[in-house]
Each structure stands twice: as C-alpha cells, then as structure tokens.
N, C-alpha and C positions, 0 to 999 in steps of 0.2 A: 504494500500500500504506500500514497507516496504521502508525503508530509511538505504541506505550505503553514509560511508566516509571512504574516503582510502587517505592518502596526501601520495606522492609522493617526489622527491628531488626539483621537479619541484612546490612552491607554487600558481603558479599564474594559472599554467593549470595540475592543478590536477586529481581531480577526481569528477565526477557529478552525483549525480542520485536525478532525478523529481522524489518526491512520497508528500504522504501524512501523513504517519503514520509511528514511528519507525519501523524500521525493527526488527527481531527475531532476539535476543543475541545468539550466539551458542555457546557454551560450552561445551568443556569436560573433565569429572570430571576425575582426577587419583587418584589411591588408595595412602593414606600416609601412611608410614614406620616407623614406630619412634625405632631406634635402642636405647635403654636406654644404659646406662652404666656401664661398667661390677663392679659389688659390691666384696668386698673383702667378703670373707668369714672364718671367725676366728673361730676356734674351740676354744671349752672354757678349759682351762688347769683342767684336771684332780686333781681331790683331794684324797688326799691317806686316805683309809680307814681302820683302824685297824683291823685287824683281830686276832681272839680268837681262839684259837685250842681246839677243841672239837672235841671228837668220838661221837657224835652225828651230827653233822651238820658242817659245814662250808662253810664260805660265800666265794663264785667264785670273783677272782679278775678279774676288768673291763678289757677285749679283745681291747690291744691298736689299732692290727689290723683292728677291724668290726668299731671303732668309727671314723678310719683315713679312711675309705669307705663310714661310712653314707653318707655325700655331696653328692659323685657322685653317688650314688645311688637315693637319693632324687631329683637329677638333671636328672638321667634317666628317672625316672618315673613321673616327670614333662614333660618332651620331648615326651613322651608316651601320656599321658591326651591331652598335645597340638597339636600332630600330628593330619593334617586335612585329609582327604579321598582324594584322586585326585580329579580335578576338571576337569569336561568333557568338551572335546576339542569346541571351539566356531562355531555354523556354519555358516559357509560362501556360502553367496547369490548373485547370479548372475544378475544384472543390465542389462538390452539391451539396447542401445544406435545408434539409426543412424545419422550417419554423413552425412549433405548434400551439396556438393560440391556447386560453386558458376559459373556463366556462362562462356565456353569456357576449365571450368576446367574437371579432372574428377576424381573419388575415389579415386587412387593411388595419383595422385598429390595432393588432399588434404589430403591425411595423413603425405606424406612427407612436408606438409607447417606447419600439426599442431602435429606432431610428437611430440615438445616439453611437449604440451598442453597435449596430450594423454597420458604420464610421468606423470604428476603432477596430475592429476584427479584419475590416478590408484594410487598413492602415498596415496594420500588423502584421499581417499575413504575403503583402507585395514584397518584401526584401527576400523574403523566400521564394520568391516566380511563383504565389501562388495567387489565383483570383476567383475569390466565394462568389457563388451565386446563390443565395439567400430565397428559398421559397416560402410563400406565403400562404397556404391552402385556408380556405374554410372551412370547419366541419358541416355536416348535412341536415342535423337537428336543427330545427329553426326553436326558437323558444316563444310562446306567448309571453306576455306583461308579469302572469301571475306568477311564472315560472323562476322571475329572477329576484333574486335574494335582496331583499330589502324594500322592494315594491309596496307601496300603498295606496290602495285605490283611492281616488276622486270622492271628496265627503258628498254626501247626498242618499248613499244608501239604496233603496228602490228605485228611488228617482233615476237613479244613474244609468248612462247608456248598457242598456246589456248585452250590445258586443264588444263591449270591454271588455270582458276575460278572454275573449280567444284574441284580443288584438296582437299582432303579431309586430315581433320588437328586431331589431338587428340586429342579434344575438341570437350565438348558435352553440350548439353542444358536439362532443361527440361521443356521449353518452347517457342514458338517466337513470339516477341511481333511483330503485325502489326504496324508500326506507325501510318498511318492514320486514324484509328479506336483505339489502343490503347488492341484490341484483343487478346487473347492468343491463338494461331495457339499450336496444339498436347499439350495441358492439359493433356487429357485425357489416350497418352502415357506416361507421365514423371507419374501421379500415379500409372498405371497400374504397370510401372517399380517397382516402391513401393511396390504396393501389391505382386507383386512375389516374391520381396525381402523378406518380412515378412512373405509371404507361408513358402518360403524355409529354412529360423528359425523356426519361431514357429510349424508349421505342419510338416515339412517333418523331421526332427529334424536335418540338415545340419550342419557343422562344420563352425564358422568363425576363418581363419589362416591370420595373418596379414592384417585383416581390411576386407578382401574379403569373399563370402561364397564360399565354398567349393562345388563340385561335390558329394563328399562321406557324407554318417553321420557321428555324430561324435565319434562314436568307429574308424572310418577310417581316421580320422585326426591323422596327425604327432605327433611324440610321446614329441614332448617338448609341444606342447598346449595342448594337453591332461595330459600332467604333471601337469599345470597350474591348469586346470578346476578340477583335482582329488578330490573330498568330496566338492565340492560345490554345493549346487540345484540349478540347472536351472531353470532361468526363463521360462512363457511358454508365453508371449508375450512380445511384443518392451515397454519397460518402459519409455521414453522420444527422445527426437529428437532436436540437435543441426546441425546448417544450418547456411550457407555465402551466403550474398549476393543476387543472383535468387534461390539461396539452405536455404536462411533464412524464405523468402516469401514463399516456397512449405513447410516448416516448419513449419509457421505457419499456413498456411492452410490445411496441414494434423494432424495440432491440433483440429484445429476447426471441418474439418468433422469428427476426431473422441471421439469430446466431449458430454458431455452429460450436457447442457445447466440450465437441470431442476433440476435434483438432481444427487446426486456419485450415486444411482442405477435406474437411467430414462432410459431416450429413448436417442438417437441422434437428432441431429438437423433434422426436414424435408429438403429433397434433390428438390428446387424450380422449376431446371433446366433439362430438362427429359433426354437432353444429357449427364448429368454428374452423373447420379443414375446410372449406370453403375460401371463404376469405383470409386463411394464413395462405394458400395455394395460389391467389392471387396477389399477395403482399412479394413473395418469394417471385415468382413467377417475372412481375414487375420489376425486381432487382437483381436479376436475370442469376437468381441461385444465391447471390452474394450478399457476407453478414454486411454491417455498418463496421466503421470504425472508429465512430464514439455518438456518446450521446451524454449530453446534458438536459437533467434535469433539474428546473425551478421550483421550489415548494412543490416536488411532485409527490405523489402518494402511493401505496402500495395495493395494488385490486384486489380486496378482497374476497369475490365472491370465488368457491370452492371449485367451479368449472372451468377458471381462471390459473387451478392452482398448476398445470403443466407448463407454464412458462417461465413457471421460479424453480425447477427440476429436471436439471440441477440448476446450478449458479447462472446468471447473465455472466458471459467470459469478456461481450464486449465490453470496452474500456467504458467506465461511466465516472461522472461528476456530479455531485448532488452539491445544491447552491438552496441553503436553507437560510431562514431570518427570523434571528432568536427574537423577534415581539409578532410572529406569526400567531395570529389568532383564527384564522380562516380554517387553515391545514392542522391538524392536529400531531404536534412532532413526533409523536407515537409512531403513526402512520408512515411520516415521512424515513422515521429510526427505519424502519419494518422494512422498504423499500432499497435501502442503502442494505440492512443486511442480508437482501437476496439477490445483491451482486457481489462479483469476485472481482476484490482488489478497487473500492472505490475513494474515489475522493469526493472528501467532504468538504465544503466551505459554507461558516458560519458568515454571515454578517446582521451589523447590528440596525435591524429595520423589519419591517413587516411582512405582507404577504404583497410584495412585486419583487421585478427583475433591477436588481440594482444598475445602473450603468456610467456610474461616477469610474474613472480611468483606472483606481483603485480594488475595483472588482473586478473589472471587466480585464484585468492584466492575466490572472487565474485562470479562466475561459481562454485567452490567447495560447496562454503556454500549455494547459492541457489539450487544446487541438492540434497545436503546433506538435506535441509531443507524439500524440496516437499516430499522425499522418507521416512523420517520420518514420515511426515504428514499422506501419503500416508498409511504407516504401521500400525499407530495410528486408521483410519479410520476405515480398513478392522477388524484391533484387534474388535472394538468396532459393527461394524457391525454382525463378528460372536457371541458375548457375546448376 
C-alpha cells in the first residue's frame, strides 16, 4: 500500500492517508545545462623572423590575416563536430478517462463542479506526452422533484399543482436504492448506459467535444478539438475511471467487473448473478476484454446489496484511490471504510471538508501522481509483456 503526506496551512487537519507501505517517490528528472564560461583567447605575438634574400628560395613571411582567422575558424569547426541531428518530435498519447457524476447530478454539471480539476490533471499530465480526454456521460434514471434529497414542496397543500410530484428535475441517477431491502432498482441500466458510452469511443471511433461524445466521428468534430488531438495516438479503450459519490460506487464497480483478478493476462471475474451477465458482457465487450488501470473514487461507497457481492471476490486488483472528507455527513464513513477494504493495495486520502470533490492544487496533486503512477506501471507491464 502506498503512503502520502501532504501538510497543508491547516496542521491539525491536514492530510491522511491509511496505508501500509511507503508510497512511490515520483520524480522527474531535467536535463542540466552547465553554461561554462566564456575563456579569453590570446593569440600568441608573432616573432619576426629574418629573412635572407636568395635567388634561390625565400622564406614567405607569416599571413597576419589567416593567423587573426584561425580562432574563428577553429570555433566553427568545433560548432560543426558539436552540432547534434534534430531530435524527433515526442509522441503524444491519449488517456480515456470517465467521469462519473454523483446522484441527482448529471455530466454537464459535473464538469462545471470539477472544471478546475480537469485544468490541473491536463497541466500535469503534458510533460509526460500524455493528453486526457475526460468523459462526461449521464446516467439514465431521470429523477422527479420528490426524489431528490432535500426537496420541499410548494406550501398550499391540496391547492397545489398535482403534477408536481412526477415533475421531472435535471437530475439523474444511476441507480435507486430501495430502503427496505437496501436493493438496487435499474443497475443494470446505469451500466448499460456505460457500455454504450465506451461502444461509442472505443468502437465507433466518436468525437469527445467538451466532456460529451459526439454524434459524428472524429474527422467530424470541431476544428479546435481536432486541433488539440492533431499527432496524438488514440487510445482504443477507456484507461481509468474517476466517480463522486453514487458515481464513485459505479466506479468502483465497473473496476471490479472489468478486472482480471488472476493475473494482467487472465480471465475476469465469474458473473454469480444470471441477471447481471448481461450487462457485465456488455461493459467487457465495450472494453474490448481489457481491465482499467485505475480508478478513483470520491466519497464512494461500498454496494451493499448480496447479489452485488461477486464483485468484491476476491479483491479489486485494479489500482484504486479513495478520496474521502472527514466532515462527510452524506456518505457514511462506514460504508466508504467497507469499500477501500475490498480492494487490494488502496490508497486512501483524507481531506479536511465534506461531501464534494476537492480541487484546490493541494488535493488535486495526489490524483496526479497516482495516475501518473498506474499508467507508468501500466506501460512498464505491456513493454515487458511484448519482450
């Protein structure tokens, strides 16, 4: 497990991460420059040589011209020897990333919450050739008025319109929990939504323009994102998945179904539950076989219900990050505990705040370096795999 400290201005509620084992130094190295200093260069004063006049021979007096030339001569043809060949342009690799909204919200509004965050991660990620493309999906649940948490109807009582209750809000789910059972009612649309999502990148080769996928491919996307993408390889599947909230919970669970438990080139996990071999068959399928290689999740939670439970057995092996907020009143740190211990080798970060995604440069530094860290790894792997 890896171990971060981050201290803040704040000492007493800083920053926390439960692990076991140092974390990975990351580092990177810059070329050093050592400009010497410029040396005087003296020519050595000529000494006058006597000359004999002879019809025979005579010795040529020294060319003051050609000796007040040698230097720069010898300075060119040092510049010459040192001159290196161009060095071929670095290429630059394309990241897929899904973003998974948290309950009541939907794509658009979670990118304008973590706007800032999606800044700093393409910041950070360029000096390595790499360039995120950040998706944005909706879930499928639409929610009515009465559905979302804190809603209070319109005083008047009878009086009051009564298609109030089924008015439909812009907020979406991608799942609803039964209370009394503790059930997930349409699971199996919030992945489906997924897997189309992931069709429509990886397979149909779709444009993503400001977080959303596109109707056209991407020769038919707008010409400033196509600007962008110009000499970059695309990736051909979703490489990692960050998720808030009820979007950190489907995060981590669409880590787990699309892990490979046994080894980086096994099988997936068996699918326990005959209703949900459907759309894990579809999640996989879309990801053309292939796990993730990381996933973060935000106040996510651990899914309780028992029909659920073949995705925590055994462990999630893919790399995970849990980004919790010790005055979280929403999430029940229980829950999120429960979560973090049914993956292998997680990292944890505390921070001191509630139930959102922090994105002051001090949080969001963590996030960088554990992407940064998986996708190396990740690259390392594959390198060693083909050898």
């Amino acid at each position: 497990m890896f171990r971060i400290l981050i201290r803040t201005t704040t000492p007493a509620r800083s920053f926390q991460v439960l692990s076991g084992q140092p974390s990975p130094s990351f580092s990177i190295s810059s070329a050093t420059y050592k400009f010497g200093s410029s040396r005087n260069m003296a020519d050595s004063s000529a000494q006058s040589t006597p000359v004999e006049s002879s019809s025979a021979s005579t010795t040529p007096a020294p060319n003051a011209n050609a000796n007040a030339n040698a230097p720069a001569q010898q300075k060119q043809q040092k510049s010459k020897k040192g001159k290196r060949p161009p060095q071929p342009k670095p290429v630059m690799k394309e990241v897929r990333i899904l973003m998974l909204h948290g309950y009541t919200q939907s794509g658009p509004l979670f990118r304008a919450k973590t706007r800032a965050l999606e800044k700093q991660v393409v910041k950070a990620l360029a000096p390595l050739n790499l360039v995120p493309t950040l998706i944005y999906p909706t879930a499928p649940n639409r929610l009515s008025v009465l559905e979302i948490p804190g809603y209070e109807p319109s005083p008047g009582g009878s009086n009051s319109d009564p298609g109030e209750e089924t008015e439909l809000a812009d907020s979406w789910a991608w799942f609803r929990r039964e209370e009394p059972t503790w059930n997930y009612r349409f699971i199996g649309e919030g992945f489906e939504r997924l897997a189309e999502v992931m069709r429509a990148v990886n397979e149909e080769g779709r444009e993503v323009v400001d977080g959303i996928v596109t109707e056209g491919s991407a020769g038919a996307a707008n010409g400033a994102e196509r600007k962008e993408m110009d000499g970059v390889v695309r990736s051909e599947v979703i490489d990692g998945v960050i998720g808030f909230s009820q979007g950190g919970a489907m995060a981590a669970m669409l880590a787990a179904a699309l892990d490979h438990p046994s080894s980086p080139g096994g099988h997936p996990r068996p699918v326990l539950t005959p209703e949900h071999q459907g759309w894990a068959k579809q999640i996989r399928d879309a990801n053309k076989g292939q796990p993730l290689k990381f996933c973060v999740s935000y106040s996510g939670f651990f899914a309780l219900p028992p029909e659920l439970g073949w995705l925590w057995e055994p462990k999630v092996k893919t790399p995970t990050m849990h980004v919790l907020g010790s005055l979280d009143t929403v999430v029940e740190e229980s829950r999120s505990r429960r979560l973090v211990e049914a993956c292998e080798d997680p990292v944890v970060v505390v921070h001191p705040g509630g139930h959102f995604v922090p994105v002051k440069k001090e949080w969001v530094a963590p996030l960088v370096g554990f992407i940064t860290a998986c996708l190396e790894k990740s690259a390392k792997d594959e390198t060693e795999v083909e050898e």
